[in-house]
PQR file with spaces between the fields and no chain letter, atoms N, CA, C, O and H, PARSE charges and radii, in Angstrom:
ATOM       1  N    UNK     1      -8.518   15.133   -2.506 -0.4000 1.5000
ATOM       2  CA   UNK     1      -7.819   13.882   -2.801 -0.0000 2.0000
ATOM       3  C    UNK     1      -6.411   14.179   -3.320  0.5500 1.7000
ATOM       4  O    UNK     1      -5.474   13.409   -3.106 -0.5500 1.4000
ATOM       5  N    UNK     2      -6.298   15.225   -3.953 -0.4000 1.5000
ATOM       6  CA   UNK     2      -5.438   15.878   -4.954 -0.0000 2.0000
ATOM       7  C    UNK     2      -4.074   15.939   -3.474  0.5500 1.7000
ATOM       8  O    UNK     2      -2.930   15.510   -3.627 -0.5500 1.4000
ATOM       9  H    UNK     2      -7.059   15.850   -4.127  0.4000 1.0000
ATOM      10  N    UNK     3      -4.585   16.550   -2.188 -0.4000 1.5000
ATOM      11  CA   UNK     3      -4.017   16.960   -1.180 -0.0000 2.0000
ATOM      12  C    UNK     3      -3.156   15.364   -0.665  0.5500 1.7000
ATOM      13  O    UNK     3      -1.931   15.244   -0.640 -0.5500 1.4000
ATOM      14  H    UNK     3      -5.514   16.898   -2.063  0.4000 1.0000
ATOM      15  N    UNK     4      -3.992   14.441   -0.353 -0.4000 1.5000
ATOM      16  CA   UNK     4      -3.566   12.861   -0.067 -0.0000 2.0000
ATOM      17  C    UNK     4      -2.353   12.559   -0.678  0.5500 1.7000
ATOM      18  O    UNK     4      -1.390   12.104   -0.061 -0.5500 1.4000
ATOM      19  H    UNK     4      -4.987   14.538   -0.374  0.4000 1.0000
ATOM      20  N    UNK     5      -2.368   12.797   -1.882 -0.4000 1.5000
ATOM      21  CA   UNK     5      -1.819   12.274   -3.203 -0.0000 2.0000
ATOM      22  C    UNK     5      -0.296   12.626   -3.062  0.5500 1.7000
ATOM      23  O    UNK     5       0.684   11.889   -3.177 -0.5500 1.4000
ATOM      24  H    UNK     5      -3.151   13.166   -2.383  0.4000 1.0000
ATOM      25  N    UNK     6      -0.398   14.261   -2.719 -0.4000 1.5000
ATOM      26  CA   UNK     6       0.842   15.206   -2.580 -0.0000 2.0000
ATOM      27  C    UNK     6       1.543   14.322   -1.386  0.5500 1.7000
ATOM      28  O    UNK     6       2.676   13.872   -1.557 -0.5500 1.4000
ATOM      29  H    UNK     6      -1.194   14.859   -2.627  0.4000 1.0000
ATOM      30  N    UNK     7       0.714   14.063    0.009 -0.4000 1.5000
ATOM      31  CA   UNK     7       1.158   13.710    1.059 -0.0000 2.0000
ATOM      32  C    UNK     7       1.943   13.002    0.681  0.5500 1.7000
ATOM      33  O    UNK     7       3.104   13.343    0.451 -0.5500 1.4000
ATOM      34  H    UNK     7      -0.206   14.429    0.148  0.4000 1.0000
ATOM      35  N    UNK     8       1.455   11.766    0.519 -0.4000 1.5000
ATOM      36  CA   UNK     8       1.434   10.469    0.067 -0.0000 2.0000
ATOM      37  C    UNK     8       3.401   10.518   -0.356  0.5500 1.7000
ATOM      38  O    UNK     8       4.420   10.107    0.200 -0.5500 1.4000
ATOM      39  H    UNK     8       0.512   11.488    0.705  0.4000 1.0000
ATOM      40  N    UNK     9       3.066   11.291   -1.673 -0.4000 1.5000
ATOM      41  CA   UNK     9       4.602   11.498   -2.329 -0.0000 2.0000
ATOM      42  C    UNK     9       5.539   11.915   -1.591  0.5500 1.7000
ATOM      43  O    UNK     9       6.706   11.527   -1.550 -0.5500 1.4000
ATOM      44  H    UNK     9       2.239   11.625   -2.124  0.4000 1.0000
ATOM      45  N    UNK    10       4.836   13.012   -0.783 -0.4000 1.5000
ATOM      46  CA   UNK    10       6.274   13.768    0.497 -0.0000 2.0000
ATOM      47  C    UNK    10       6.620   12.883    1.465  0.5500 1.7000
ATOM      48  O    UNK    10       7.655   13.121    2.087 -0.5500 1.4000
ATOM      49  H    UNK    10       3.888   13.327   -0.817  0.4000 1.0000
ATOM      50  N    UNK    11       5.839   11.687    1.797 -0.4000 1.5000
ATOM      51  CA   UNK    11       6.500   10.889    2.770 -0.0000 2.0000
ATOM      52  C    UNK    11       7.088    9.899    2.035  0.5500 1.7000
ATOM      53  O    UNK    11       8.102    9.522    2.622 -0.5500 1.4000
ATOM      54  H    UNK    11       4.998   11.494    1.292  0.4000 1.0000
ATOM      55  N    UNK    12       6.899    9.289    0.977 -0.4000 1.5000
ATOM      56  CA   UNK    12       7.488    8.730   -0.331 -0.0000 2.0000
ATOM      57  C    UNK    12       8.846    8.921   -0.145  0.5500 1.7000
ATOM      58  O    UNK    12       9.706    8.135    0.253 -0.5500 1.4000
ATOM      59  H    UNK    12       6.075    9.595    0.500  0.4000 1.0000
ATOM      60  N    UNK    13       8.925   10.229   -0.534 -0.4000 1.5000
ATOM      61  CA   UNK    13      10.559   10.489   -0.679 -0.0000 2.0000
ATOM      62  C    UNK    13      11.072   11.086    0.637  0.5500 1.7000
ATOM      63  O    UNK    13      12.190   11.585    0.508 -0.5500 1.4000
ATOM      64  H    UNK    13       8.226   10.868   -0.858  0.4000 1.0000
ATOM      65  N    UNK    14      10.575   11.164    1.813 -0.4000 1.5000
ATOM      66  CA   UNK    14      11.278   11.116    3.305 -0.0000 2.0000
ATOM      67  C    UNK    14      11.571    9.811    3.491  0.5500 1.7000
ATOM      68  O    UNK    14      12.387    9.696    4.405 -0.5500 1.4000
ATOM      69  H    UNK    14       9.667   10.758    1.918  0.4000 1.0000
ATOM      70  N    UNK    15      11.203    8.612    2.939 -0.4000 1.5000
ATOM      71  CA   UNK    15      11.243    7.292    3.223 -0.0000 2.0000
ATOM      72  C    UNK    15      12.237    6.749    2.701  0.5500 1.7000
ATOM      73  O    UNK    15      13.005    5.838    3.010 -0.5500 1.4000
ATOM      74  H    UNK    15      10.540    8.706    2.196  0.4000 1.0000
ATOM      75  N    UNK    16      12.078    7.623    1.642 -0.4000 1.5000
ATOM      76  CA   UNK    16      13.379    7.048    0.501 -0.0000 2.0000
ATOM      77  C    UNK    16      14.919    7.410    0.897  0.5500 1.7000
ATOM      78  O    UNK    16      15.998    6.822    0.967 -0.5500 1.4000
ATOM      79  H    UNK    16      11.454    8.363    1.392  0.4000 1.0000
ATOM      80  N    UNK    17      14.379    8.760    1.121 -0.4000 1.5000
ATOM      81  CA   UNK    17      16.045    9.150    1.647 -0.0000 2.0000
ATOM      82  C    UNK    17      15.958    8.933    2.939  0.5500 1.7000
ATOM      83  O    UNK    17      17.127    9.214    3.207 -0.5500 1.4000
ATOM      84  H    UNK    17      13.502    9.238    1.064  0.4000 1.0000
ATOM      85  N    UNK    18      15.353    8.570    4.254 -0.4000 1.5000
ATOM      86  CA   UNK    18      15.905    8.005    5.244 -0.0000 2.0000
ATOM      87  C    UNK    18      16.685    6.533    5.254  0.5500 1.7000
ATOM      88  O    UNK    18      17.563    6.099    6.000 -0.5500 1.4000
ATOM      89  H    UNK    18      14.404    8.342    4.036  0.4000 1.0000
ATOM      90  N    UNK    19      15.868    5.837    3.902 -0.4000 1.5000
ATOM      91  CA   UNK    19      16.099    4.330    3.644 -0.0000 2.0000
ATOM      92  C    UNK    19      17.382    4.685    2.928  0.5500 1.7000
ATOM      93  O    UNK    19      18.086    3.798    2.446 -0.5500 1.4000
ATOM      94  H    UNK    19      15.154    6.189    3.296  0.4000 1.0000
């Protein structure tokens, strides 16, 4: 779950800085 979580955040902030 721990793994999701990480994902989760790394596309977070690809989102952020594409946005």
């Amino acid at each position: 779950m721990l793994k999701i979580f990480q994902n989760w955040c790394c596309f977070n902030h690809l989102c952020g800085n594409l946005l």
